[in-house]
Backbone as a printed PyTorch tensor [residue, N CA C, xyz], in Angstrom:
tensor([[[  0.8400, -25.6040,  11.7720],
         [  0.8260, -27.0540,  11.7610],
         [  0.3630, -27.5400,  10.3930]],

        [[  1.5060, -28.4250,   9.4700],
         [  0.9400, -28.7560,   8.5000],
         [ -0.2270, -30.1750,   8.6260]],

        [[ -1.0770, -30.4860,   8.1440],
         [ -1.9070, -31.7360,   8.2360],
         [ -1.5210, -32.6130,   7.1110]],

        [[ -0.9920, -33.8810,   7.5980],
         [ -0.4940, -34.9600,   6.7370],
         [ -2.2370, -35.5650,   6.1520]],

        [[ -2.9510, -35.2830,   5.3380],
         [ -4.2270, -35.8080,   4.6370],
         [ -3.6360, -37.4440,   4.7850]],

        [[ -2.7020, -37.9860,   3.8790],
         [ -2.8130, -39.4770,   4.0050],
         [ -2.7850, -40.3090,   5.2300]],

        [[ -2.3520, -39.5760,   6.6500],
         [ -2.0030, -40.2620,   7.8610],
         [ -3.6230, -39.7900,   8.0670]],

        [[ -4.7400, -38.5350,   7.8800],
         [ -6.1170, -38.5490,   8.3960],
         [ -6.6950, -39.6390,   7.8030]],

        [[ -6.2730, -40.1810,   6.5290],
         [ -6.9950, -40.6550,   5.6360],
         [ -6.9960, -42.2570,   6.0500]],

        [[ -5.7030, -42.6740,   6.8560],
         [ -5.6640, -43.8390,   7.2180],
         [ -6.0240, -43.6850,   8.8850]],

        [[ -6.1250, -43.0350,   9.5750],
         [ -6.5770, -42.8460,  10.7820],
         [ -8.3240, -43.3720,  10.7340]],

        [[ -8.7900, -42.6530,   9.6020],
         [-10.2110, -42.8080,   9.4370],
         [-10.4370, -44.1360,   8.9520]],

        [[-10.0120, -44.3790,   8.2900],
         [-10.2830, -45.8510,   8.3640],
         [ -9.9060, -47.7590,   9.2070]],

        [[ -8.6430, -46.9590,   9.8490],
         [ -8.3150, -47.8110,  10.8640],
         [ -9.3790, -47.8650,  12.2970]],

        [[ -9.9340, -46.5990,  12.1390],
         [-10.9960, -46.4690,  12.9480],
         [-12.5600, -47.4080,  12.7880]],

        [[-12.8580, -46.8570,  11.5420],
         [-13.7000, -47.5980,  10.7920],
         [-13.4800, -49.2490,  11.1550]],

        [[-12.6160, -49.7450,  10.7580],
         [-12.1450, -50.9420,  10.6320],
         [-12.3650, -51.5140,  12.3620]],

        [[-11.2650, -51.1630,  13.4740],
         [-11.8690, -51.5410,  14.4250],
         [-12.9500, -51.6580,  15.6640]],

        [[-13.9370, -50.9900,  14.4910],
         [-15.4700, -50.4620,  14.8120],
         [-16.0170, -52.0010,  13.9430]],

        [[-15.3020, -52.2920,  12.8080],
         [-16.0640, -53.2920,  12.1710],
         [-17.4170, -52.5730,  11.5260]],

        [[-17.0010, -51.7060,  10.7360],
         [-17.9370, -51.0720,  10.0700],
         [-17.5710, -50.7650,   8.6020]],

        [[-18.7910, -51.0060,   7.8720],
         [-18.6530, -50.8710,   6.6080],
         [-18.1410, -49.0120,   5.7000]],

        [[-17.5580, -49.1630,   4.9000],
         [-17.7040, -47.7480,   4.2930],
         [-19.1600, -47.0890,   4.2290]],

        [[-19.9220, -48.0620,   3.7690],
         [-21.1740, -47.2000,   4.0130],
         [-22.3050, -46.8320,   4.6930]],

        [[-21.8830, -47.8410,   5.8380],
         [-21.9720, -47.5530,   7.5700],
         [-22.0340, -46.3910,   7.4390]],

        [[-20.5320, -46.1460,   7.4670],
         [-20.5110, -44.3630,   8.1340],
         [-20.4630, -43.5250,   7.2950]],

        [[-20.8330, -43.5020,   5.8370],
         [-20.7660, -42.7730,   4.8160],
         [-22.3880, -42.0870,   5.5830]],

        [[-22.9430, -43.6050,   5.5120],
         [-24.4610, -42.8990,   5.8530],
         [-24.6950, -42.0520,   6.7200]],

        [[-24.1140, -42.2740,   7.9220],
         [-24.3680, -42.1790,   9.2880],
         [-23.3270, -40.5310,   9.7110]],

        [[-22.3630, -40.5320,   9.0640],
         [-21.5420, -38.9270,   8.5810],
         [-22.5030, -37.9340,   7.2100]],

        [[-23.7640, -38.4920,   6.8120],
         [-23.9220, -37.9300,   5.4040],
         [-23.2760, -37.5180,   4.4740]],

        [[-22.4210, -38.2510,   4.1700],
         [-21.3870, -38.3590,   2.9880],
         [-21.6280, -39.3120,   2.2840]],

        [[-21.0010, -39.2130,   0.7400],
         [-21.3930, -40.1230,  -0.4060],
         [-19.9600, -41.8310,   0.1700]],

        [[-20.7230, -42.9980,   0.0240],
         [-19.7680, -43.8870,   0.0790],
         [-18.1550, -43.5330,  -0.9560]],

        [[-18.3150, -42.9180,  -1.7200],
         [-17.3190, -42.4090,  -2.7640],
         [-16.4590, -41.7980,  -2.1340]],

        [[-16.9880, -40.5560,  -1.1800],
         [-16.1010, -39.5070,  -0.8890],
         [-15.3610, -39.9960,   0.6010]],

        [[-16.6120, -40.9130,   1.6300],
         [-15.2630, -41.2460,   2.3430],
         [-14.3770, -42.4220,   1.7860]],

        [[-14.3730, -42.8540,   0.7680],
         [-13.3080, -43.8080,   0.2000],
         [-12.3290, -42.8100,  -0.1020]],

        [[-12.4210, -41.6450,  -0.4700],
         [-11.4570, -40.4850,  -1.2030],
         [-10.2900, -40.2550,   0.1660]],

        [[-11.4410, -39.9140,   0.8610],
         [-10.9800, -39.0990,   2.0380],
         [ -9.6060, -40.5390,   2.8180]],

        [[ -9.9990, -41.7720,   2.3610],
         [ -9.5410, -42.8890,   3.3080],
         [ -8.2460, -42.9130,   2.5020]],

        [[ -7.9340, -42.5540,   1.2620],
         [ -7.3120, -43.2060,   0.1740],
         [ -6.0660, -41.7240,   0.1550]],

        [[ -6.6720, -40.5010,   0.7790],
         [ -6.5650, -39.1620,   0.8610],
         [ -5.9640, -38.8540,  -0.6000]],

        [[ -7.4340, -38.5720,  -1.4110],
         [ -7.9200, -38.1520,  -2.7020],
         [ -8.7300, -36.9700,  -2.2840]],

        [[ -9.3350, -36.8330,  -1.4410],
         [-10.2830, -35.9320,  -1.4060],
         [ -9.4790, -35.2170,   0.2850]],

        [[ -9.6570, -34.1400,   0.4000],
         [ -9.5460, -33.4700,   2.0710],
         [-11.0130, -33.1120,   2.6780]],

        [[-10.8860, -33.7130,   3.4620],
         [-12.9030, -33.0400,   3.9140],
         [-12.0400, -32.2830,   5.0970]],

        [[-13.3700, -30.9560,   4.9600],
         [-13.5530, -30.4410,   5.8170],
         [-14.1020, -30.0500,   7.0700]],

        [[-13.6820, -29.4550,   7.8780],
         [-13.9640, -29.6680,   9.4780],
         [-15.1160, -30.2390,   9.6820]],

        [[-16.2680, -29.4780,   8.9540],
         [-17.7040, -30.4020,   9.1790],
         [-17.3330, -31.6210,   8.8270]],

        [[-17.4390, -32.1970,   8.3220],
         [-16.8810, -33.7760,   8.0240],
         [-16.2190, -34.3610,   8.5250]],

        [[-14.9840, -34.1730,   8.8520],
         [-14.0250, -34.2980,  10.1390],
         [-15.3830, -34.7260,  11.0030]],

        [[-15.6870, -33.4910,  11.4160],
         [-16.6560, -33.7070,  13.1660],
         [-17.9610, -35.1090,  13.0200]],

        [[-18.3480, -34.4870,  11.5690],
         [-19.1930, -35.8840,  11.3730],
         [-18.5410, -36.9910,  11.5400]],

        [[-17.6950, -37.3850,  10.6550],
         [-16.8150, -38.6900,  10.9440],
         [-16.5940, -38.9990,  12.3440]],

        [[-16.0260, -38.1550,  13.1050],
         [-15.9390, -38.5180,  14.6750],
         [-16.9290, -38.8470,  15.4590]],

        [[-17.9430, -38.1730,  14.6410],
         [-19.1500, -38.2910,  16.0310],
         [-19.5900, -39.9150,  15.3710]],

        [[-19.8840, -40.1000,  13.8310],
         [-20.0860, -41.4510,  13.3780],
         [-19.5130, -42.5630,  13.8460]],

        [[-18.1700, -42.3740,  14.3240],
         [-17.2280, -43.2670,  14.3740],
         [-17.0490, -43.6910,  16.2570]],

        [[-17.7310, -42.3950,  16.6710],
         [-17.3710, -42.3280,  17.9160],
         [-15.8480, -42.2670,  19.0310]],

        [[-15.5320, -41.1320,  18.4090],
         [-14.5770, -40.4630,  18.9840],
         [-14.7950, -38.8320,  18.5260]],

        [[-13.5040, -38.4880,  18.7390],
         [-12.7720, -36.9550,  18.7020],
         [-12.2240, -36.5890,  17.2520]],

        [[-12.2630, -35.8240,  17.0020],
         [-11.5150, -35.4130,  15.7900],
         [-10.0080, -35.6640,  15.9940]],

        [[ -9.7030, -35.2540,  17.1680],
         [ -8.1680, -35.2860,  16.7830],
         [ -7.8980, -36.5140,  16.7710]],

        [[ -8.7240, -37.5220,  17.1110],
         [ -7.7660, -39.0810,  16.9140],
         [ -7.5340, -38.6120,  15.1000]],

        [[ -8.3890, -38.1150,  14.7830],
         [ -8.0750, -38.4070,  13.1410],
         [ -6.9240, -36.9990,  12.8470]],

        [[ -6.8800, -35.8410,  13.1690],
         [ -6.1720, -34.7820,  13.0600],
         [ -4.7680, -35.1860,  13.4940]],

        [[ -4.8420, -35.6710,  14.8270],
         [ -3.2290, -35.5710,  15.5220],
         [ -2.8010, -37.5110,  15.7480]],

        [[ -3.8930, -38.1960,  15.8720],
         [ -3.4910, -39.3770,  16.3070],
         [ -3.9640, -39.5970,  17.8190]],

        [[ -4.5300, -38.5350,  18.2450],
         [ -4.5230, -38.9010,  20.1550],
         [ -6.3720, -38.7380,  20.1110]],

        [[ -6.3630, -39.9280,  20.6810],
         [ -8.5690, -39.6740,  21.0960],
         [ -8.2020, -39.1310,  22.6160]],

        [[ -9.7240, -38.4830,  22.3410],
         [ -9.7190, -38.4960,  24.0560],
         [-11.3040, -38.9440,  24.4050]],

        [[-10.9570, -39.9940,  24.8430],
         [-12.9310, -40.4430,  24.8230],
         [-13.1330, -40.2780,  26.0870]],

        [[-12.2530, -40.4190,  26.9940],
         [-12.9830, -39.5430,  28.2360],
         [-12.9080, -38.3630,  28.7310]],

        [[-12.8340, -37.4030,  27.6850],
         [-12.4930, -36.1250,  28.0450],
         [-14.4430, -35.7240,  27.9490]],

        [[-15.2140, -35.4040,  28.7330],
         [-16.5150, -34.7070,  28.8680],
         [-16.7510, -33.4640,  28.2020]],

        [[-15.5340, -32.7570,  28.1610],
         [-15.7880, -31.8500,  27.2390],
         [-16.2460, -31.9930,  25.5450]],

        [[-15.6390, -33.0040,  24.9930],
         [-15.5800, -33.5500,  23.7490],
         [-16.7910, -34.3360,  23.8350]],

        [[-17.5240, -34.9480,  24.8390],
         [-18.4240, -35.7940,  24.6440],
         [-19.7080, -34.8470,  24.5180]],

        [[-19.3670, -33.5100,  25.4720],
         [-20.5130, -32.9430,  25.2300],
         [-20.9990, -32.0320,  24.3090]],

        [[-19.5050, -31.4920,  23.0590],
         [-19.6020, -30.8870,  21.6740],
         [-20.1620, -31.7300,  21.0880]],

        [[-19.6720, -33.0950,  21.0760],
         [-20.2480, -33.9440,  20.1320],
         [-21.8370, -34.0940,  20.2880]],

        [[-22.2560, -34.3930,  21.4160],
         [-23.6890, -34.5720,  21.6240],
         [-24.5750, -33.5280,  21.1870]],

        [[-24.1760, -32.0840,  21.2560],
         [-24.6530, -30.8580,  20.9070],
         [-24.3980, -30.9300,  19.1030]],

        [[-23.4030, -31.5350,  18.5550],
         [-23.1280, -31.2660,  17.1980],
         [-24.3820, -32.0010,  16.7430]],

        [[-24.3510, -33.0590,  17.3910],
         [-25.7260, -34.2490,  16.6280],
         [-26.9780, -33.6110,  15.7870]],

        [[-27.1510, -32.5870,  17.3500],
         [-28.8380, -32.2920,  16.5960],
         [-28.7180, -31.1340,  15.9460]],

        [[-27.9160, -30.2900,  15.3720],
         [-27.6020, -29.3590,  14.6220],
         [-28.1500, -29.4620,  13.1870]],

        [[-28.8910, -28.9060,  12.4790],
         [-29.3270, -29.4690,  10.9520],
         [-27.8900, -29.2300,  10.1990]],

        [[-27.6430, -29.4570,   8.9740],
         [-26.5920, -28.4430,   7.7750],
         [-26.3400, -26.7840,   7.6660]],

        [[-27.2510, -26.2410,   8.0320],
         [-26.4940, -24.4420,   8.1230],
         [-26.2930, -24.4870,   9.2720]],

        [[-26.7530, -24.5540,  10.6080],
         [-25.9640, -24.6690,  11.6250],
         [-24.5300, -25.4200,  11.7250]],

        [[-24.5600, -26.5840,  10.7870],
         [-23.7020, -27.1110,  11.4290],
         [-22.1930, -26.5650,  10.3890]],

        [[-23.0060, -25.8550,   9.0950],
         [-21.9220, -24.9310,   8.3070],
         [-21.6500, -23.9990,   9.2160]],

        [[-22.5520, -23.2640,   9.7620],
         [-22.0020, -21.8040,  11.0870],
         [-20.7890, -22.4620,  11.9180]],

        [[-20.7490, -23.5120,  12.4370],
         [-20.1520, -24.1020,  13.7010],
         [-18.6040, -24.3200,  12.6910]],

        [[-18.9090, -24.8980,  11.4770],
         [-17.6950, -25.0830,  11.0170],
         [-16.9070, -24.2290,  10.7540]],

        [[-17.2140, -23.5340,  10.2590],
         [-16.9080, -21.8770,  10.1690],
         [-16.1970, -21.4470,  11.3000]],

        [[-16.6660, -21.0820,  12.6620],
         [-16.2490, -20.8050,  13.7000],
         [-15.4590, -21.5530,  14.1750]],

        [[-15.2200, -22.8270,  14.0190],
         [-13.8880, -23.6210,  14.3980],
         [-12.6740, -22.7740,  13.8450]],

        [[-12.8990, -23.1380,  12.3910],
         [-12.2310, -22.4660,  11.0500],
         [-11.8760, -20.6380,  12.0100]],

        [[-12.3360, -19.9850,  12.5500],
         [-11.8830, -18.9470,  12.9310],
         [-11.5730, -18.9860,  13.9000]],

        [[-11.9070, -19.8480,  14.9420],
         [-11.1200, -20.2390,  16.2290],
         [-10.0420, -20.5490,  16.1500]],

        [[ -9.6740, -21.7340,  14.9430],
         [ -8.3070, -22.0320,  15.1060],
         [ -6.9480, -21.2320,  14.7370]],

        [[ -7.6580, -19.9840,  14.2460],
         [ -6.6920, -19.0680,  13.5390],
         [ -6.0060, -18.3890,  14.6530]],

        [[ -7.3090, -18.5000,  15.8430],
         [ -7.0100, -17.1530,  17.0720],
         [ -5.6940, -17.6700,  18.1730]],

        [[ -4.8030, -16.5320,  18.1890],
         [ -3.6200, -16.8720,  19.2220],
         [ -4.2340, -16.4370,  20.4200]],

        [[ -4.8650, -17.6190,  21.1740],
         [ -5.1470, -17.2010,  22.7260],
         [ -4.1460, -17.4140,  23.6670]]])
């Protein structure tokens, strides 16, 4: 599956937008520089999965609204990665990214 960056890049911010939230709302609130999610919105920059997941959980949804276009906000499963991603510090939450990153490789 190739990933269109400029359709994530406008996903993320159409999101943003009908949240009514500033860039640096969720720059803060994802720990990212206001710069880089402008990059990422403008798709100058590609963030990676950690970032992705931050953005979602900031924004309050799923990654794939931003990956594929489809949320699933009532899926419990997704509500309860996300809730678990929260309290994760930065090397955990590099381990987790990582393991996506090798999950998604795996043909189950």
């Amino acid at each position: 599956m190739e990933l269109d960056y400029t359709e994530i890049g406008r996903r993320v911010a159409r999101r943003r937008k009908e949240l009514r939230l500033t860039q640096s709302q969720v720059a803060e609130w994802a720990d990212i520089s206001d710069q880089y999610l402008s990059n990422i919105e403008r798709a100058v920059s590609i963030p990676s999965t950690e970032v992705v997941m931050r953005l979602a959980i900031a924004l309050d949804t799923t990654p794939d609204e931003f990956l594929v276009g489809t949320a699933r906000h009532e899926d419990e499963a997704w509500r309860s990665v996300a809730q678990r991603l929260r309290g994760l510090d930065e090397k955990q939450l590099s381990l987790a990214d990582h393991f996506l990153d090798w999950l998604s490789e795996q043909k189950l």
